[in-house]
N, C-alpha and C positions, 0 to 999 in steps of 0.2 A: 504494500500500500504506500502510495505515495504522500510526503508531508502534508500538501494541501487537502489530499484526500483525507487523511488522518483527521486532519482538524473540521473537517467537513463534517464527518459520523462524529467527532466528539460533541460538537456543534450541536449537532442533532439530536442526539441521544437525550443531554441537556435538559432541551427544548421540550421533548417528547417526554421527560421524565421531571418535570420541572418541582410537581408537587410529591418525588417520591422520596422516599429516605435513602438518597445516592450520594456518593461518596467520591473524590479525586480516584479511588482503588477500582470501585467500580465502572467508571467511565474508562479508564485503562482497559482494563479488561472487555468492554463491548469491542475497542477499538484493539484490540491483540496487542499493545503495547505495555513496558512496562509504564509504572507511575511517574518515574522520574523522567523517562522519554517526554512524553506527555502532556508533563508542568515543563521543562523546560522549553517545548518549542511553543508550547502556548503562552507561555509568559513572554518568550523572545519576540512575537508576529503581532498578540494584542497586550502586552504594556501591564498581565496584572494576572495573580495565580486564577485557577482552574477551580479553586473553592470560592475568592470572593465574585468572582465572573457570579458562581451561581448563586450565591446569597443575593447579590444585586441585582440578577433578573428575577428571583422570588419575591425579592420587596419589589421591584418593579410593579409585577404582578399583583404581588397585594396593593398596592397604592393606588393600582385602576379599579380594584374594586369597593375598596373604604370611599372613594366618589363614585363608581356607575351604582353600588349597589347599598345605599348607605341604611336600609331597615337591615344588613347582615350584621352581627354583632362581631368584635373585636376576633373575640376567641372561636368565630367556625371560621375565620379569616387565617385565623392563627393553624389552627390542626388542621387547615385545606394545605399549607407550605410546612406542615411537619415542626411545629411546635407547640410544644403542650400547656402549656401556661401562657397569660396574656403578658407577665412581668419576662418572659425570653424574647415572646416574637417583638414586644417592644423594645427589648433592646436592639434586636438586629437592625428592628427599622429605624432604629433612631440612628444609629452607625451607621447606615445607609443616606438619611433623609435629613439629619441634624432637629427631628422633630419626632414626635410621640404620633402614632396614629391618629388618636383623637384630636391632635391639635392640626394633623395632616386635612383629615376629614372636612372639618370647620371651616379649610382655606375656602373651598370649594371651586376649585379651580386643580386640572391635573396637566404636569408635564411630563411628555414622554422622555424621559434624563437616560435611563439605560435600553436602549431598546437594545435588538438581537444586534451580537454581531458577524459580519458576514468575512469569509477567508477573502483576503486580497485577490485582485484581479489585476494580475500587472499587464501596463498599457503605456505605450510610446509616452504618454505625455508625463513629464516629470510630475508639473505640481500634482496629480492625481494619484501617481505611486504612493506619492507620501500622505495621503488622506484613507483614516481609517476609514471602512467601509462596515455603514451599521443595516439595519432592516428596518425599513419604514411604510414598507408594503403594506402594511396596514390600513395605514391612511390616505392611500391611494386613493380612495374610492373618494373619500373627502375632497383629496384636490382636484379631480376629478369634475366633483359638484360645483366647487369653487373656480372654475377655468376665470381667467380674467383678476380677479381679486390679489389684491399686490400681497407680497413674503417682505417680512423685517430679516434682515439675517446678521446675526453677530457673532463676532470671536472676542476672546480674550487677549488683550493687551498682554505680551509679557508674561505670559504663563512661568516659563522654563524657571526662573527666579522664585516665583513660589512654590514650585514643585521643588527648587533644592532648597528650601527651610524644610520641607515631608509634603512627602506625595500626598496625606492628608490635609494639610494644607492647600493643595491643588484641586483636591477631592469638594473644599469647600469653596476655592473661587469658581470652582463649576455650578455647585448649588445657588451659590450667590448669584452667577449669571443669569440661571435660571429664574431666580426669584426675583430679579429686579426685570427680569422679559414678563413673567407672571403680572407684577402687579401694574403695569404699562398697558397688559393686553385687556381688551374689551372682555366681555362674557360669551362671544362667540368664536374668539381667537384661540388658537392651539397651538403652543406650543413645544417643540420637539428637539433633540439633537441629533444632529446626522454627523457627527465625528468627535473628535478628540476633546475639541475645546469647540467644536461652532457650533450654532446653533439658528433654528430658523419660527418663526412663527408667522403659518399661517392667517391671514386676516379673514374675514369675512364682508372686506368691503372691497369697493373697486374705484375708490373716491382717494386720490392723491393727497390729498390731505389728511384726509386721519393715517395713512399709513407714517406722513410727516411728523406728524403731531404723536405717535409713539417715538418716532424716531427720535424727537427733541426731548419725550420722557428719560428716553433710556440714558441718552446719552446729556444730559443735565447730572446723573448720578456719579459720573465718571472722577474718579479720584476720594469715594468712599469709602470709608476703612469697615473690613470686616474682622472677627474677633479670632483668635486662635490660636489657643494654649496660654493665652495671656498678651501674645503681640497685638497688635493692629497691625494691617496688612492693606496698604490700599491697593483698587482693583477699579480700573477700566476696561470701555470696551468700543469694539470697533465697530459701527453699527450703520445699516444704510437699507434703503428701502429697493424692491425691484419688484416687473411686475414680469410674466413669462408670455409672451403673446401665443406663442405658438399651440394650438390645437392638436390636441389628440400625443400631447408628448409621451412617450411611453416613460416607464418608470426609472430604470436607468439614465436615461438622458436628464431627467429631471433630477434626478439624484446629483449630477454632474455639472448642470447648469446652475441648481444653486448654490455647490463647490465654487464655480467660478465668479459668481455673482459675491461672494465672501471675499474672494480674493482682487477683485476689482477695487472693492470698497477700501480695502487699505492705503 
């Protein structure tokens, strides 16, 4: 089996097992390698172990349902990702989300922060090799509905510098980015990230000015300090509005277009 391949059924397996009591050993074993094979090429291609990969898309997945489903109580949320007490699952989510469930809930408003991610697809063009490739197929069907209606799309200023004080630290100028795209976006806007550090929110309007009028929210924020471990750490961001004219774009191109639409704006 080949590496990409490998990571492909590990990927999958994952996905397919999301809610089960599976293990780095286990996932090994679907894919006939050892563990150590395994965690290391998956740490080297996406940036982070083969355990918290899956805790983050478990909380992912509970996060979409403490908002789509919010009459289900804490704790069948909890024993649906395999833990048994409300005081575990809220710790993981809170190491995930910087937030307790219930105070997640309350926000009412969901962003997609870990979606799946998908094995590289190397391609002639430089800046594309270097963008992780996440799954946002999901939402297809939405931008779909939305043809016409303009995307916000921001990166992080300066990452690399907060990733060497800890990757946790990184972990939160991402949450942060998110949550100052969150409370800019209208009640009909979605939120998503489609790589490493960018991130895109869909609008629901197709009026050049409120896509503006986010744009000047978000970026009015720029040079706000967030908190952690005791530092203040400030954190901007690069931020610009586009609209995609083209019809019928299939998903990969749009995947790629607003790659490119990220990278214009800097």
């Amino acid at each position: 089996m080949s590496n990409l391949a490998l990571l492909t059924e590990a990927l999958e397996f994952m996905e397919n097992h999301i809610s089960d009591e599976i293990k780095t050993e286990d996932i090994a074993k679907e894919c006939h390698c050892s563990k150590s094979a395994l965690e290391k090429m998956f740490r080297c291609v996406n940036g982070i172990s083969v355990h918290d990969y899956l805790v983050r898309r478990r909380m992912m997945r509970a996060a979409r349902q403490l908002w789509m489903e919010p009459e289900q109580s804490l704790l069948e949320i909890a024993l649906q990702y395999g833990y048994s007490t409300n005081e575990s699952f809220t710790r993981a989510f809170k190491n995930v989300w910087n937030c307790n469930p219930s105070e997640f809930r309350a926000r009412k408003k969901f962003s997609e922060l870990y979606p799946k991610l998908l094995v590289p697809v190397f391609k002639e063009d430089d800046y594309m090799k270097e963008r992780k490739r996440v799954d946002i197929s999901e939402l297809y069907d939405l931008f779909v509905s939305r043809s016409g209606c303009f995307f916000v799309c921001c990166d992080i200023k300066s990452l690399i510098p907060i990733n060497e004080i800890s990757y946790k630290a990184g972990d939160m100028a991402i949450l942060e980015s998110m949550r100052r795209m969150s409370d800019a976006a209208g009640e009909e806007d979605i939120v998503f990230r489609i790589g490493a550090d960018e991130f895109v929110m869909l609008t629901d309007s197709r009026n050049e000015d409120y896509a503006r009028t986010i744009v000047d929210k978000i970026r009015a924020r720029d040079g706000e300090e967030f908190e952690f471990e005791g530092k203040k750490i400030p954190l901007s961001l690069y931020v610009g509005a586009t609209k995609l004219e083209e019809k019928n774009l299939k998903y990969d191109e749009l995947f790629t277009k607003l790659h490119y639409a990220i990278r214009e704006m800097k």
